[in-house]
C-alpha positions as CSV (number, residue, x, y, z in Angstrom):
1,X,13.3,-47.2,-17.4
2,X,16.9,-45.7,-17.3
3,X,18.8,-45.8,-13.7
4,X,20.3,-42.8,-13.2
5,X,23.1,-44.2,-11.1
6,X,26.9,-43.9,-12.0
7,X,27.5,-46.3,-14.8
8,X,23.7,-46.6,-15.8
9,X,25.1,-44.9,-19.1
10,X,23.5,-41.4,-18.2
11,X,25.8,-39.1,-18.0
12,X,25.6,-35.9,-15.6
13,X,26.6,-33.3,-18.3
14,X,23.1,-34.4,-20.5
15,X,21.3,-34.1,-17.1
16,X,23.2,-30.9,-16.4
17,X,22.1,-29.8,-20.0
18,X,18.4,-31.0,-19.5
19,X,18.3,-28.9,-16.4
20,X,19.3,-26.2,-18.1
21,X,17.0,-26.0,-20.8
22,X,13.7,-26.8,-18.2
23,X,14.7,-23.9,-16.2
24,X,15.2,-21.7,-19.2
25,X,11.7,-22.6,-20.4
26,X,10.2,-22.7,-17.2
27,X,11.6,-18.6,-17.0
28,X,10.8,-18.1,-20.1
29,X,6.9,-18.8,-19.1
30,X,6.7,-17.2,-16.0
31,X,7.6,-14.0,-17.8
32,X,5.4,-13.6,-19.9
33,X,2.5,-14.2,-17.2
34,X,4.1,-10.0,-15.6
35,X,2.4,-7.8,-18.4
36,X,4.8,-5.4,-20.3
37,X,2.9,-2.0,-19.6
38,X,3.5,1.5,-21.0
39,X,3.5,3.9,-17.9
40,X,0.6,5.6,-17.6
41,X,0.7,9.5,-17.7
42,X,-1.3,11.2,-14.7
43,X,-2.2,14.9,-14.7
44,X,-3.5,17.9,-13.1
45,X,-7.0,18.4,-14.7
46,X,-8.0,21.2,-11.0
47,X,-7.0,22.0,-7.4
48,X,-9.3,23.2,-5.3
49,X,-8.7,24.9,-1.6
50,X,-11.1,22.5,0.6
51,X,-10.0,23.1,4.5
52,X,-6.8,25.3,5.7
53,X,-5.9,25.9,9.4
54,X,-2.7,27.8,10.5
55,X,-0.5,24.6,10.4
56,X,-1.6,22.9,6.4
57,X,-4.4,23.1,4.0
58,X,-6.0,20.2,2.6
59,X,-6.8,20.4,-1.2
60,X,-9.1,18.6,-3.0
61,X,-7.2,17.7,-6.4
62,X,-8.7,16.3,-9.8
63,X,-5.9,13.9,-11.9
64,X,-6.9,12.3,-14.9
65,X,-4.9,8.7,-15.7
66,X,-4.6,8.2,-19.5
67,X,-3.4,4.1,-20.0
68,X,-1.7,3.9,-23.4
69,X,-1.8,0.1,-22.7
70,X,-4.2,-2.4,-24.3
71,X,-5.4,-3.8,-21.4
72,X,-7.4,-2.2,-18.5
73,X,-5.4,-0.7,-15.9
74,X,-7.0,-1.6,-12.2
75,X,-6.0,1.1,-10.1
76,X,-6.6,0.3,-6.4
77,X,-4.6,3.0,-4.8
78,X,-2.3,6.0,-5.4
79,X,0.6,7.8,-3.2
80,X,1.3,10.9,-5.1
81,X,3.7,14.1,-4.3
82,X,3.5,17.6,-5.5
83,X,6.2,19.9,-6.0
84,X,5.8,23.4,-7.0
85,X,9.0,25.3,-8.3
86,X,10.7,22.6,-7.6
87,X,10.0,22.7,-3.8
88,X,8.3,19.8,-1.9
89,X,4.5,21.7,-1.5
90,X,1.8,18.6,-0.4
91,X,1.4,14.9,-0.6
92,X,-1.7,12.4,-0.8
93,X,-2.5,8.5,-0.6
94,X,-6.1,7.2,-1.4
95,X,-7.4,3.9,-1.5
96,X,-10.2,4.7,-4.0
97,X,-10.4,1.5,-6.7
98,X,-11.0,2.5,-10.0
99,X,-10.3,1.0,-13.5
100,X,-8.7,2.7,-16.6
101,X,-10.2,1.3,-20.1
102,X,-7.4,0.1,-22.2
103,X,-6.1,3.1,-24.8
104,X,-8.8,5.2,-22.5
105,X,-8.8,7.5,-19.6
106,X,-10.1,8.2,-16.3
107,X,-10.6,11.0,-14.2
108,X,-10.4,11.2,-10.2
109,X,-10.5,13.6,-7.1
110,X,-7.8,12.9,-3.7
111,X,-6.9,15.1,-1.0
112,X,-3.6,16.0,-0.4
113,X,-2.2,18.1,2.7
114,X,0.5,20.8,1.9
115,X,2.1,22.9,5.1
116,X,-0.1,26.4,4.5
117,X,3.0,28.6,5.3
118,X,4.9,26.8,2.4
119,X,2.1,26.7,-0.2
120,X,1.6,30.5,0.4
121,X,5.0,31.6,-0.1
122,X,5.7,29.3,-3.4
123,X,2.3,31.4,-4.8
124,X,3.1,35.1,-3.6
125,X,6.8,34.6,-4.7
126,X,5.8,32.4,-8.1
127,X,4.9,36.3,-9.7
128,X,8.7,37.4,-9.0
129,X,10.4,35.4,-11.3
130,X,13.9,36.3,-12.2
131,X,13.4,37.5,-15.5
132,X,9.5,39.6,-14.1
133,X,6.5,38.8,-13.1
134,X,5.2,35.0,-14.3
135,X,1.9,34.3,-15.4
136,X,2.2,30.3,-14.3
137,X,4.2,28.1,-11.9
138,X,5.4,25.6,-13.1
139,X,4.4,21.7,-10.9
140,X,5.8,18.1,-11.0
141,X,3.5,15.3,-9.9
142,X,5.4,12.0,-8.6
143,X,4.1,8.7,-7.1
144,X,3.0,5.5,-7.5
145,X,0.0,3.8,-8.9
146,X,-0.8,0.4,-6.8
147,X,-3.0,-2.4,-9.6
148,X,-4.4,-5.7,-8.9
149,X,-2.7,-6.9,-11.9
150,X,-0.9,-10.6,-11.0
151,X,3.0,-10.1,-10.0
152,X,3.2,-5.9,-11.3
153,X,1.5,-4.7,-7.8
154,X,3.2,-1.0,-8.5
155,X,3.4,1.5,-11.4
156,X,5.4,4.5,-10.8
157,X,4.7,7.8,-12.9
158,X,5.9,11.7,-13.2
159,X,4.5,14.4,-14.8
160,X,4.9,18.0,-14.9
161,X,2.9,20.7,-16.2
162,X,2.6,24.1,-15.0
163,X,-0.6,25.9,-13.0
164,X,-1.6,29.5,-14.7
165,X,-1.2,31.7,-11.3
166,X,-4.5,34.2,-12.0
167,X,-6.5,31.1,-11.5
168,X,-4.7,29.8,-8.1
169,X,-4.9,33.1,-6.6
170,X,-8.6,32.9,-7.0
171,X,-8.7,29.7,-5.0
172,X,-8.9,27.1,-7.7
173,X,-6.9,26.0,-10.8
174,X,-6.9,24.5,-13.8
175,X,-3.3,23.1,-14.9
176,X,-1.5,23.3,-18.1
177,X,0.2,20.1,-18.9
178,X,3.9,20.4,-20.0
């Protein structure tokens, strides 16, 4: 066995060089153990009016997560944000597990609170556009989807769509997406 002592006749630029190459390899593995995945597309399938007090309503929402990835996606929590008009209108976590097939889709129901005064004003004044009267607002979905999937713990995603405004008014919707 070789000394590695000064004047054994190992020199530090081949261990230097040996080094190297190990700690390329050994990155080189860990990488591919962190899956490369699409990010999934999340979208407003209904919203629903469930409670409302003077101060927020809550609202029972229906999302649907499509995974364009071949493997399953386990969900095991999402933090989402809605915006309607561009204007910050309600925001929702929930811990709910639930796995989406690979190339497949699931759908899902949260509740998410939105300040009441805000929510009503974005509807009555969402039928004044600019140019008219609207028949939709338009809605951008935002957040995070937590996995159980080794060292990729977070997936972010945002979508937008818009919300036909004759259905809303009548205390549930059906969204559009865009």
């Amino acid at each position: 066995m070789r000394s590695l002592a000064p004047g054994s006749g190992f020199k530090p630029r081949t261990t230097g060089l040996i080094t190297l190459t190990l700690c390329g390899l050994l990155g080189a593995g860990c990488s591919s153990l962190i899956p490369k995945l699409e990010t999934p597309s999340l979208s407003l399938v209904g919203l629903e009016l469930a409670e409302a007090s003077l101060f927020e309503q809550r609202l029972r929402v229906r999302l649907r997560v499509q995974n364009p990835n071949d493997i399953t996606l386990p969900v095991r929590g999402i933090h989402v944000n809605f915006e309607l008009d561009g204007e910050e209108f309600a925001e929702g976590v929930t811990s709910r597990a639930f796995d989406v097939p690979a190339f497949g889709e699931a759908e899902f129901d949260m509740m998410v609170t939105a300040n009441a005064a805000t929510a009503i004003l974005r509807i009555i004044n969402a039928g004044k556009g600019r140019e008219g009267p609207r028949d939709s607002i338009d809605y951008r979905i935002s957040g995070k989807l937590s996995t159980s999937l080794g060292l990729l713990r977070s997936v972010p995603f945002e979508e937008r769509g818009s919300i036909p405004l004759r259905e809303l008014r009548g205390g549930s919707a059906k969204a559009e997406a865009g």
